[in-house]
BALOBA-1460 file (C-alpha; in Angstrom, 3 decimals):
// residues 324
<rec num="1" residu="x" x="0.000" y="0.000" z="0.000"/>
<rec num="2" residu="x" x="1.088" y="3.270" z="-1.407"/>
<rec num="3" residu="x" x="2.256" y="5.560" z="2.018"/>
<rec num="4" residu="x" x="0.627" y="9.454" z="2.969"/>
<rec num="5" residu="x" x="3.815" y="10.791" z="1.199"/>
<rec num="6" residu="x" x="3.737" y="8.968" z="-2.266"/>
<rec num="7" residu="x" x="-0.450" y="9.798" z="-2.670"/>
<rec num="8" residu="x" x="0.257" y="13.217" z="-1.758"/>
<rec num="9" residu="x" x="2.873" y="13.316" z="-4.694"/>
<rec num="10" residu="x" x="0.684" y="11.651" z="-6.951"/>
<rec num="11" residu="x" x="-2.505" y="14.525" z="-6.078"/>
<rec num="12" residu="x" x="-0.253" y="16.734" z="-7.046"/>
<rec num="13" residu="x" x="0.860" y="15.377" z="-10.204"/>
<rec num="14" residu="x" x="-2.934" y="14.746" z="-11.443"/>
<rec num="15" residu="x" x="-3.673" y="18.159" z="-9.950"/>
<rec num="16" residu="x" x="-1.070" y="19.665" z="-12.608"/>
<rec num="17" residu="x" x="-2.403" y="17.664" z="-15.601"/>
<rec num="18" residu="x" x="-5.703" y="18.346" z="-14.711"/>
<rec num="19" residu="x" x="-4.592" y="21.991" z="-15.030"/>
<rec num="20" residu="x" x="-3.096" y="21.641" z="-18.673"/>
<rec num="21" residu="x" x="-5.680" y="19.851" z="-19.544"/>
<rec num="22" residu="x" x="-8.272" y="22.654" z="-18.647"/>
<rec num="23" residu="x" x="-6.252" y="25.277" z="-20.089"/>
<rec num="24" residu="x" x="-6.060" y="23.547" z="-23.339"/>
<rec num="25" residu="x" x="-9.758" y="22.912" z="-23.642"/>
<rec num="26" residu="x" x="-10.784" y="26.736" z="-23.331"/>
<rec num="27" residu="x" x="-8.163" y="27.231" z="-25.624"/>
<rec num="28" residu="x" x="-9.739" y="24.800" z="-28.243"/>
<rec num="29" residu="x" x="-12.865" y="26.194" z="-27.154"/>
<rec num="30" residu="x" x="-11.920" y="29.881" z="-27.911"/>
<rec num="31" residu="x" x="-10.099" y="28.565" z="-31.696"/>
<rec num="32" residu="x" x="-13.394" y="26.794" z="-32.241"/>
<rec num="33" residu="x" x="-15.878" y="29.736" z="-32.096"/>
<rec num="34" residu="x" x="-13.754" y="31.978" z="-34.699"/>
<rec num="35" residu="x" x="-13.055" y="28.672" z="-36.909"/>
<rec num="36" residu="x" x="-16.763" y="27.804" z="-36.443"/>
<rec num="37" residu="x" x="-17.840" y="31.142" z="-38.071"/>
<rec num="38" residu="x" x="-15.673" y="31.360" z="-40.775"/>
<rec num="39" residu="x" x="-16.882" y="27.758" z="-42.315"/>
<rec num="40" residu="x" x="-20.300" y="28.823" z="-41.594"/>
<rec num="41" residu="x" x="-19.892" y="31.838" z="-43.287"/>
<rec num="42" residu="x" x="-18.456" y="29.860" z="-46.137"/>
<rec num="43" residu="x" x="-19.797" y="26.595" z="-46.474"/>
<rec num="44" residu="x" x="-23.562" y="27.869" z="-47.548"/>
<rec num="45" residu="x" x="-21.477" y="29.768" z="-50.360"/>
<rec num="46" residu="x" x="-19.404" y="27.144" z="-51.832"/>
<rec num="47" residu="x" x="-22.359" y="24.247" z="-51.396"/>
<rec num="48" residu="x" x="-24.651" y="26.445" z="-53.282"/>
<rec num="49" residu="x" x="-22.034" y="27.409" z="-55.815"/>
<rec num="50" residu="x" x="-21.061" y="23.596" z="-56.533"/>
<rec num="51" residu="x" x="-25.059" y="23.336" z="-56.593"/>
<rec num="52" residu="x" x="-26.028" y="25.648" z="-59.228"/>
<rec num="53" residu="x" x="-22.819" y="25.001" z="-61.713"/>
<rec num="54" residu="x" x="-23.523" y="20.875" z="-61.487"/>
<rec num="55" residu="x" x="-27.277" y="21.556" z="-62.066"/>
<rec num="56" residu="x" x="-26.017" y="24.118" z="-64.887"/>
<rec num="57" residu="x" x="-24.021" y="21.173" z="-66.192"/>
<rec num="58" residu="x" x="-26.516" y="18.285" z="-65.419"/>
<rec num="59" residu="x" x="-29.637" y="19.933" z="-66.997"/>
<rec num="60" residu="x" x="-27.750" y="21.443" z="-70.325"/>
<rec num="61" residu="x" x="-26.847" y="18.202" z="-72.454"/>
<rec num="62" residu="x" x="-24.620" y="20.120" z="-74.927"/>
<rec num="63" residu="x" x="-22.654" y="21.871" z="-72.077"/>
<rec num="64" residu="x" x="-19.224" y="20.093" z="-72.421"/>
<rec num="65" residu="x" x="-16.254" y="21.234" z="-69.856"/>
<rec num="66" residu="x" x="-13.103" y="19.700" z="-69.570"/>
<rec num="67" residu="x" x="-13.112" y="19.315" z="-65.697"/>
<rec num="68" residu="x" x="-15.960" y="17.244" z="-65.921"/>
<rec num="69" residu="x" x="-14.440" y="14.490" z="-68.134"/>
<rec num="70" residu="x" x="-13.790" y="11.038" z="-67.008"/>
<rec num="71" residu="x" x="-10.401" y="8.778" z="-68.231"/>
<rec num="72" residu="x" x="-9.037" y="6.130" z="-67.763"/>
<rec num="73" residu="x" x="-7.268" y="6.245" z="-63.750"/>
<rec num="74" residu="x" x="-3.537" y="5.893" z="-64.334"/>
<rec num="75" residu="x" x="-2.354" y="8.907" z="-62.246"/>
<rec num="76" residu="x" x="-3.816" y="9.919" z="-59.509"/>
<rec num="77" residu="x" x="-3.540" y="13.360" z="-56.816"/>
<rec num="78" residu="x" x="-4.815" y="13.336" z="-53.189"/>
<rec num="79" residu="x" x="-5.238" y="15.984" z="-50.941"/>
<rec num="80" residu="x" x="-5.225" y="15.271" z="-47.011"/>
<rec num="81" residu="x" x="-5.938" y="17.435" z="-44.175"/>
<rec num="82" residu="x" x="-4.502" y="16.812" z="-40.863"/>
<rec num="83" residu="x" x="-3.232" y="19.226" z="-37.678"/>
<rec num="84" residu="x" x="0.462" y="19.890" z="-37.144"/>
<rec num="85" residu="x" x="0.131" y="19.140" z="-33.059"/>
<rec num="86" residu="x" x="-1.783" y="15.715" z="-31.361"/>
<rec num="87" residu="x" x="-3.890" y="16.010" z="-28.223"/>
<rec num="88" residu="x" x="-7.001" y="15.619" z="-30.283"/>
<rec num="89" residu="x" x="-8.629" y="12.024" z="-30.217"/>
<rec num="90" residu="x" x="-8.374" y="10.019" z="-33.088"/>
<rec num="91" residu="x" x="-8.472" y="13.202" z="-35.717"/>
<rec num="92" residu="x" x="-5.072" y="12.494" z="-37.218"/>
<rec num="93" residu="x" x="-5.265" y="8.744" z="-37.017"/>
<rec num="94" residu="x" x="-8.675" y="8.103" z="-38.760"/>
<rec num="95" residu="x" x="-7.376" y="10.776" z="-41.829"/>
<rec num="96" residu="x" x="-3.926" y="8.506" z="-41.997"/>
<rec num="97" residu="x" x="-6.458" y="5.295" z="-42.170"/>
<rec num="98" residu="x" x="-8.192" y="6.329" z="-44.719"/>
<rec num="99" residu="x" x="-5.131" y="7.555" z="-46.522"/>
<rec num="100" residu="x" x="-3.474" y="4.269" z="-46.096"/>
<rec num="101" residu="x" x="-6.953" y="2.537" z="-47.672"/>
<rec num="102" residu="x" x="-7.168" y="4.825" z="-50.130"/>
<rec num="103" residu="x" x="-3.236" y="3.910" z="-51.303"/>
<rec num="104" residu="x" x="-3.944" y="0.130" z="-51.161"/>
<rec num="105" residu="x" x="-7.257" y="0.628" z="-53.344"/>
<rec num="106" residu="x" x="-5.221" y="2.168" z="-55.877"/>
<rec num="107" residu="x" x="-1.580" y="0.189" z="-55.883"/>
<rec num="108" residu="x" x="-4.023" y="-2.782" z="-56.394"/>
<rec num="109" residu="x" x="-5.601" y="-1.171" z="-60.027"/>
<rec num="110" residu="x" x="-2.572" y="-1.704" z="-61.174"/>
<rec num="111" residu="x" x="-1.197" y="2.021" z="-60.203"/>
<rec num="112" residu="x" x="2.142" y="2.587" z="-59.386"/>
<rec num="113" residu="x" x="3.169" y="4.355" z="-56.441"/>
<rec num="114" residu="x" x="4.925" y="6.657" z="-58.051"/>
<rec num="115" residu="x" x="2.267" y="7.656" z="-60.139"/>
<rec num="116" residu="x" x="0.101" y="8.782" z="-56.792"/>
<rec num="117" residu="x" x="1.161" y="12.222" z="-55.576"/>
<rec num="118" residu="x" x="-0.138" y="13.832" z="-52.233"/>
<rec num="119" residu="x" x="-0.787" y="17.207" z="-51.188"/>
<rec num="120" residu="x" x="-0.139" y="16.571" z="-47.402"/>
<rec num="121" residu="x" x="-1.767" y="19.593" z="-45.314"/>
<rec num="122" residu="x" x="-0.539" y="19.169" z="-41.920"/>
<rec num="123" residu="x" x="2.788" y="17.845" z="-39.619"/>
<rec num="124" residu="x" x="1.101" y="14.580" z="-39.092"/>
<rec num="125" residu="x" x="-0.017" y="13.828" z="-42.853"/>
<rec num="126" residu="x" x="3.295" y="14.973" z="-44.128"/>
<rec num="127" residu="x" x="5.258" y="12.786" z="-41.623"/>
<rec num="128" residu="x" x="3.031" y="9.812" z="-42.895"/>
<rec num="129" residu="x" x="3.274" y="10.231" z="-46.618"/>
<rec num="130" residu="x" x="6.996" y="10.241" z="-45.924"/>
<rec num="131" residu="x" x="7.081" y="6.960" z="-44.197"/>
<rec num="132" residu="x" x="4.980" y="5.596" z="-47.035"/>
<rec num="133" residu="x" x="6.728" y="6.593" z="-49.626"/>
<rec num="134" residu="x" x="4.789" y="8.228" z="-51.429"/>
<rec num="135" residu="x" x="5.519" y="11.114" z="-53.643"/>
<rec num="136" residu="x" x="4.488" y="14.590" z="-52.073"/>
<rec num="137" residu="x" x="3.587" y="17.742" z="-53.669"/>
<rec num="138" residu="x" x="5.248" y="20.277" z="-51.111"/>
<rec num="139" residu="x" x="5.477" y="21.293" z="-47.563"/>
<rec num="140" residu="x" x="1.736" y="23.000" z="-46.417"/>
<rec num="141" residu="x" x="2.645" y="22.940" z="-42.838"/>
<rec num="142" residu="x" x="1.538" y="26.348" z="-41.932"/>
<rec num="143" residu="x" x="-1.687" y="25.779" z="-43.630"/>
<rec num="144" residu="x" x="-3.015" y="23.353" z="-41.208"/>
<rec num="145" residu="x" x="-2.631" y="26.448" z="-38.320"/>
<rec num="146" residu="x" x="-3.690" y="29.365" z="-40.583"/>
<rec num="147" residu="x" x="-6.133" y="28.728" z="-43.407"/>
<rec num="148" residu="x" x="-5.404" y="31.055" z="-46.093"/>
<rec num="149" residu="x" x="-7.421" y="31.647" z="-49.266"/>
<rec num="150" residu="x" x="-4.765" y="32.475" z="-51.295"/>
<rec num="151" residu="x" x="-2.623" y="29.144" z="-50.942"/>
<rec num="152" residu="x" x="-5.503" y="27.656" z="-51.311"/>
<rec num="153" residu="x" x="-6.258" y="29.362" z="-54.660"/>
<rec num="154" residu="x" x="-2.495" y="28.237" z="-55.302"/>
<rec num="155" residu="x" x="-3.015" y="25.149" z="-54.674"/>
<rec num="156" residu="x" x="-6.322" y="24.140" z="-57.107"/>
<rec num="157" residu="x" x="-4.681" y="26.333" z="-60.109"/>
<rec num="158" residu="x" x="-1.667" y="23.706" z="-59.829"/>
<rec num="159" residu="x" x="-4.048" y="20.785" z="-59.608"/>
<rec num="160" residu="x" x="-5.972" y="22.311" z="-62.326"/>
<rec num="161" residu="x" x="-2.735" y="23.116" z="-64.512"/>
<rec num="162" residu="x" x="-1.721" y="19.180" z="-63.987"/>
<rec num="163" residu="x" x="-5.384" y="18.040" z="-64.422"/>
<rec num="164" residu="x" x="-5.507" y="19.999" z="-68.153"/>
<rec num="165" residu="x" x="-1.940" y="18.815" z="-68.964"/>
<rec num="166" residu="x" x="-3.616" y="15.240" z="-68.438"/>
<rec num="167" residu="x" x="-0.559" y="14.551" z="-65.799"/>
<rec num="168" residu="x" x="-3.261" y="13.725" z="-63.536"/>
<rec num="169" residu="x" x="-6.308" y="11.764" z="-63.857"/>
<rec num="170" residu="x" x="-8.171" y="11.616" z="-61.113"/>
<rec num="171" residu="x" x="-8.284" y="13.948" z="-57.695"/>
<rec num="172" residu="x" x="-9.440" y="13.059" z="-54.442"/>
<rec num="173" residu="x" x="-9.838" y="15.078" z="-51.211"/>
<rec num="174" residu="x" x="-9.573" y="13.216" z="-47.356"/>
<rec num="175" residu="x" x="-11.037" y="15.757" z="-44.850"/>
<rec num="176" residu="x" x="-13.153" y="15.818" z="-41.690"/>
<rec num="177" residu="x" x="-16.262" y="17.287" z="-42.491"/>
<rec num="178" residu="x" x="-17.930" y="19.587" z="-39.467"/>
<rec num="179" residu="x" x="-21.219" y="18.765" z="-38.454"/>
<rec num="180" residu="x" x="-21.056" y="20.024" z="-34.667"/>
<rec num="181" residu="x" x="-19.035" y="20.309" z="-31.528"/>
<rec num="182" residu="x" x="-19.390" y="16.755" z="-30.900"/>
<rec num="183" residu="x" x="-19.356" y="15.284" z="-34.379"/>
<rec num="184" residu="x" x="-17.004" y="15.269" z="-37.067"/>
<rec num="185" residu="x" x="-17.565" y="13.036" z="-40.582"/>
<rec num="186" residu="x" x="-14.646" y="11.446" z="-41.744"/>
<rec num="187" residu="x" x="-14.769" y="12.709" z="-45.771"/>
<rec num="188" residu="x" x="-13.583" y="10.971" z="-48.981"/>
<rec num="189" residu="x" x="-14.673" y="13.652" z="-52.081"/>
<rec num="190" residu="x" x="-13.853" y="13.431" z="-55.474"/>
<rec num="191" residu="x" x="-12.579" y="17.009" z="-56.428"/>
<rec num="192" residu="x" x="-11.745" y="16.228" z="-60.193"/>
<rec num="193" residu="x" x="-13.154" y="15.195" z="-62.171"/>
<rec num="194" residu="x" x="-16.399" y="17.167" z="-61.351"/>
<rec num="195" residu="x" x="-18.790" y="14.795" z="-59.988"/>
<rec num="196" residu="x" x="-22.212" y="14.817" z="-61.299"/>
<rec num="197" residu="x" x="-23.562" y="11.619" z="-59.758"/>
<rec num="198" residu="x" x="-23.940" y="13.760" z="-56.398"/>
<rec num="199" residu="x" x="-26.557" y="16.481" z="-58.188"/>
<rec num="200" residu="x" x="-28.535" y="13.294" z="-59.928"/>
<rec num="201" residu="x" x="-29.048" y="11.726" z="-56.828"/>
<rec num="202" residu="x" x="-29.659" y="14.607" z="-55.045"/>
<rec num="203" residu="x" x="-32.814" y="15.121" z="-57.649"/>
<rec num="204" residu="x" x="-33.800" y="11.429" z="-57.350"/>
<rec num="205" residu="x" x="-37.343" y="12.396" z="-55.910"/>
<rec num="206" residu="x" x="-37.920" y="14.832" z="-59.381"/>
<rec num="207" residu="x" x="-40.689" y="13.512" z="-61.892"/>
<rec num="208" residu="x" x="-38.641" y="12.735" z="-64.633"/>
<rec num="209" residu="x" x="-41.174" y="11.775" z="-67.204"/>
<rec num="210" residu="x" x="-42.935" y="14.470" z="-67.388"/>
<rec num="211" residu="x" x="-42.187" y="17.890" z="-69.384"/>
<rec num="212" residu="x" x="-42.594" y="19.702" z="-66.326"/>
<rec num="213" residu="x" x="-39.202" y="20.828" z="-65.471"/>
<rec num="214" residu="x" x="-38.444" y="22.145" z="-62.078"/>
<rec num="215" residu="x" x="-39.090" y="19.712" z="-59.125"/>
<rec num="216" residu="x" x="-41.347" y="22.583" z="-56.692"/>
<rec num="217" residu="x" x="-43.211" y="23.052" z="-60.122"/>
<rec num="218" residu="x" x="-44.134" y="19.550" z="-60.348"/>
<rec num="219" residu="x" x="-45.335" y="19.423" z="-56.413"/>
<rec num="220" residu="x" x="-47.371" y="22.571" z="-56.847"/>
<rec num="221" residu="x" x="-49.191" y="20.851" z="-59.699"/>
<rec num="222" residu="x" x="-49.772" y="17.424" z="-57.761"/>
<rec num="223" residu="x" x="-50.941" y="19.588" z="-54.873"/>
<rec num="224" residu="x" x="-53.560" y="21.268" z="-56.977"/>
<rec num="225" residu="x" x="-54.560" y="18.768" z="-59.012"/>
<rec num="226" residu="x" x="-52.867" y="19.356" z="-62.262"/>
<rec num="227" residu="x" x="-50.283" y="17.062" z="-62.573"/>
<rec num="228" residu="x" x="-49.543" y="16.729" z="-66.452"/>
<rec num="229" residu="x" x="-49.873" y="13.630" z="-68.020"/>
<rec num="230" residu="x" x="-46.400" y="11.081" z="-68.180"/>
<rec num="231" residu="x" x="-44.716" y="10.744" z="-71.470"/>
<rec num="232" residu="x" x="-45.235" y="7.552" z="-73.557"/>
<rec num="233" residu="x" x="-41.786" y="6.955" z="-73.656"/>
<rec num="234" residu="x" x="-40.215" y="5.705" z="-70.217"/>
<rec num="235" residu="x" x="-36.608" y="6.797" z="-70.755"/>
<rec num="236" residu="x" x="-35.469" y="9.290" z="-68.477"/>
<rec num="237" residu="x" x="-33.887" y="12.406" z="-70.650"/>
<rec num="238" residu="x" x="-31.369" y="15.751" z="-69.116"/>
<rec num="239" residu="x" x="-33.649" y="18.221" z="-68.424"/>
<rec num="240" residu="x" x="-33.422" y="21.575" z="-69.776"/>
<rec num="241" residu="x" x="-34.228" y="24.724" z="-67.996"/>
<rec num="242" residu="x" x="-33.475" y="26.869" z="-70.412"/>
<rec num="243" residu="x" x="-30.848" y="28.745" z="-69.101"/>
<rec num="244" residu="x" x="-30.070" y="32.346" z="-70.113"/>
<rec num="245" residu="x" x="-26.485" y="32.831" z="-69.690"/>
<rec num="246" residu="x" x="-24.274" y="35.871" z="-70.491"/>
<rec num="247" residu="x" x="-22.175" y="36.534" z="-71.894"/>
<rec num="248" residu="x" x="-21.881" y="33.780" z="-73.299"/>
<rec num="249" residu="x" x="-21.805" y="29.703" z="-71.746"/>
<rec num="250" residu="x" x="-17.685" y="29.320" z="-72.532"/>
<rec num="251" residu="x" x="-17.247" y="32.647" z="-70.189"/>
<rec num="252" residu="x" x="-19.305" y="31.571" z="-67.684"/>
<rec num="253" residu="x" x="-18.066" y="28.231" z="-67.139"/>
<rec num="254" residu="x" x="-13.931" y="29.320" z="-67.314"/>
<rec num="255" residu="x" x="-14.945" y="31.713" z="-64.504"/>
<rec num="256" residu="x" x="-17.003" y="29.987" z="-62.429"/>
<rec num="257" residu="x" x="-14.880" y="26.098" z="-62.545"/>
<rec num="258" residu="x" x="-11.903" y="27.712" z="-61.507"/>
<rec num="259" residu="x" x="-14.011" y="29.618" z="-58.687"/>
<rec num="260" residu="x" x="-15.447" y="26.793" z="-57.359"/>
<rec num="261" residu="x" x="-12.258" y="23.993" z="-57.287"/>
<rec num="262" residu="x" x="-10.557" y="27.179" z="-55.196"/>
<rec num="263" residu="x" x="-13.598" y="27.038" z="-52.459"/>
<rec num="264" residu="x" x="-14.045" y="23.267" z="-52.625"/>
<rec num="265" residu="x" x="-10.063" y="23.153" z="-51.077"/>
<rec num="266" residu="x" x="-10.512" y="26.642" z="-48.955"/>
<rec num="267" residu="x" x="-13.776" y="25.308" z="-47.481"/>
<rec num="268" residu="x" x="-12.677" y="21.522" z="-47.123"/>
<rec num="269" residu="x" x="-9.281" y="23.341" z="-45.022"/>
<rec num="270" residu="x" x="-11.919" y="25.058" z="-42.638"/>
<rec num="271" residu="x" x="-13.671" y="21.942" z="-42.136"/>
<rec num="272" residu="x" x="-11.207" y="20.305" z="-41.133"/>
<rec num="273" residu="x" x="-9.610" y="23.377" z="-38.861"/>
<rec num="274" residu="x" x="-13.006" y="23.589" z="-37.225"/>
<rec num="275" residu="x" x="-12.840" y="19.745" z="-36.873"/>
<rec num="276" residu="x" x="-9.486" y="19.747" z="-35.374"/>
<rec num="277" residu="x" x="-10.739" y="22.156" z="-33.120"/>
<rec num="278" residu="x" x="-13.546" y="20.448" z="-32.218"/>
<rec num="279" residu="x" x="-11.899" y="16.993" z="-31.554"/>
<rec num="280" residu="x" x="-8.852" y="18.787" z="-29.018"/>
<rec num="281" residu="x" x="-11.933" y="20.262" z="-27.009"/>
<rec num="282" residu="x" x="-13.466" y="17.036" z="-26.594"/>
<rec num="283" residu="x" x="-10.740" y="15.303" z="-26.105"/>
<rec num="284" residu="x" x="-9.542" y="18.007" z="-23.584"/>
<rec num="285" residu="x" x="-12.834" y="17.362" z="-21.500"/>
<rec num="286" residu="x" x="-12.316" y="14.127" z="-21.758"/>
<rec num="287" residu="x" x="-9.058" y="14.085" z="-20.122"/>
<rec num="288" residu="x" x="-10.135" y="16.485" z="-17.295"/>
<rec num="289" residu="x" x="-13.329" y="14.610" z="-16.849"/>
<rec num="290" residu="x" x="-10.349" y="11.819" z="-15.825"/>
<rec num="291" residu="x" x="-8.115" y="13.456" z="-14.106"/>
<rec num="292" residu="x" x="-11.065" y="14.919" z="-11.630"/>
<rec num="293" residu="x" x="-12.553" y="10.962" z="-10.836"/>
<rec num="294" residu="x" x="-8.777" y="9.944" z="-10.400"/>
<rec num="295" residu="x" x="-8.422" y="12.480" z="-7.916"/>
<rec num="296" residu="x" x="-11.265" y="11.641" z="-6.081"/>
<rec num="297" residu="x" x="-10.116" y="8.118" z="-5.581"/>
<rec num="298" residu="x" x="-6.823" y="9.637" z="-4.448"/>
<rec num="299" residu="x" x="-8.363" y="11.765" z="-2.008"/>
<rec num="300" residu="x" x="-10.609" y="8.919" z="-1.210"/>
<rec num="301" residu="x" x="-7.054" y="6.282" z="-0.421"/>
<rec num="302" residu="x" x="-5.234" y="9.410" z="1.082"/>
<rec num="303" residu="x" x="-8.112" y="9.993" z="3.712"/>
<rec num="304" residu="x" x="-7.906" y="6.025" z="4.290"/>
<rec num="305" residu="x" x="-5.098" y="5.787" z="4.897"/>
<rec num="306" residu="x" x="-4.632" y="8.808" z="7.141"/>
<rec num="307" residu="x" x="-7.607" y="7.351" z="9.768"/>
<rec num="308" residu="x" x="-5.911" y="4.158" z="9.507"/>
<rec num="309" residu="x" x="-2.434" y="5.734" z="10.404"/>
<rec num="310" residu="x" x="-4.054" y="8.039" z="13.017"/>
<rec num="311" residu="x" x="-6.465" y="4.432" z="14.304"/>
<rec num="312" residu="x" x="-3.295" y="2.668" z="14.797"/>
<rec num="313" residu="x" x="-1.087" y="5.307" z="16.370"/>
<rec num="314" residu="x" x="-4.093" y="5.356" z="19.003"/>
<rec num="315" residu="x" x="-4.036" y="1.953" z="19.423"/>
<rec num="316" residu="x" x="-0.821" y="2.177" z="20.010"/>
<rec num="317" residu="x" x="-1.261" y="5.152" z="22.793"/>
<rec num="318" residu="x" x="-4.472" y="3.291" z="24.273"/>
<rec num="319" residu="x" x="-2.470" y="-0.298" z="24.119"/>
<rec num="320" residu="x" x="1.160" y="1.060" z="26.290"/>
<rec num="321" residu="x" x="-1.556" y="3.093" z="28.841"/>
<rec num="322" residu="x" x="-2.481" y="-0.726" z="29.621"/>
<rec num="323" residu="x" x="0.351" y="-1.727" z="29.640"/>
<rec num="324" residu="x" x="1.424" y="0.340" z="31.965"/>
């Protein structure tokens, strides 16, 4: 059994942790609220953005961009978000994880390793892809810290530069995605080429055989009894809403693909900030939450074994006045 001295040492010790481990969860907390704000000032922006331009791209048939083409997979670009510092759960080790999968699902395609290049934002990422192997793009160390629009900008006009040189044929982004304080989603998202698939299925419950085009259009009409009649034919055709664009639909699209790869990486970078955030805070509480039951068992064996030492030195007093 431990004596007074050594659980006295040991209070203290938990006392000091308990400390550090306080300070650094109102410190997460504090990081939190201004990283919380700026992707919720962003995100609505760049989801309605990638919204409109894939429904633009869906619902026009003869639109054509090159960003939206699908080849063949031989070479292939990732971009990973992690922290630069631990002390926050399993945030780093569930982006390496999926890293690592994501390596294995490719090297057994038939891709080389030296054909899969990584954009490693963050200490722990960058210290991974090392260790793997794997070819990296450049050091983004300070980017996991400070998000910065314009390095992000850098960033997606290299990938796009590579992606149009056909050096690079398909581009995939590994981020947490921030849903709350207490929740973070683990993200895999295709960043090139464009996909598509997400604004069909996102339109699954739309009336696609009739010529009534927009989906609140169609419910109005059900509502009110005036559904139109279904086509004869059964196959499911784009649907055209008759866009007016101007200038013209080659100016649009060069400004606005460029526009929106730049906020897909800026707003995937304050996800996972916000996420990092998140996960050090409740990780933080965690570890306090710990340190204040172990110190009430320590407190509970120090008083224990205090009576006991204070029963038995009376025991001995009562048991030598006998005695005598």
């Amino acid at each position: 059994m431990p004596s007074l001295k050594e659980i006295k040492i040991r209070i203290a010790s938990v006392n000091n942790t308990r400390k550090i481990t306080s300070a650094m969860k109102m410190v997460a907390s504090s990081k939190l609220h201004h990283a919380q704000v700026a992707i919720e000032n962003m995100l609505p922006y760049e989801n309605m953005l990638e919204h409109i331009l894939k429904a633009f791209l869906v619902s026009t048939p003869d639109v054509d961009t090159p960003f939206a083409q699908e080849r063949p997979v031989k070479r292939v670009a990732l971009l990973v978000f992690s922290s630069n510092s631990s002390l926050c759960g399993g945030f780093n080790g569930n982006v390496i994880k999926m890293l690592q999968n994501t390596v294995n699902e490719y090297l057994a395609t038939g891709i080389e390793k030296d054909n899969i290049i990584v954009y490693p934002i963050g200490r722990k990422v960058a210290e991974k892809v090392a260790k793997m192997g794997l070819k990296s793009a450049g050091s983004f160390i300070e980017l996991a810290d400070k998000p910065n629009s314009g390095e992000c900008q850098r960033i997606a006009i290299e990938i796009e530069k590579l992606w149009l040189e056909e050096k690079i044929d398909k581009v995939e982004m590994i981020y947490h995605h921030f849903k709350s304080a207490g929740t973070q989603i683990l993200t895999r998202k295709t960043y090139l080429p464009i996909d598509l698939e997400t604004e069909l299925n996102a339109d699954h419950e739309r009336d696609l055989t009739t010529n009534v085009v927009t989906k609140k259009t169609q419910e109005y009409l059900k509502k009110h009894g005036k559904a139109e009649q279904p086509r004869e034919s059964k196959e499911v055709k784009p649907l055209n809403d008759d866009f007016i664009v101007e200038p013209d639909l080659k100016t649009v699209l060069t400004s606005l693909v460029p526009k929106l790869l730049h906020l897909m990486v800026y707003t995937a970078l304050l996800d996972s900030n916000a996420s990092e955030h998140a996960a050090r805070m409740v990780a933080m509480q965690t570890a306090t939450d710990n340190a204040d039951e172990l110190l009430r068992g320590l407190n509970l064996q120090y008083n224990k074994s205090r009576q006991a030492a204070i029963t038995s030195e009376l025991l001995d007093i009562v048991g030598g006045s006998v005695n005598n």
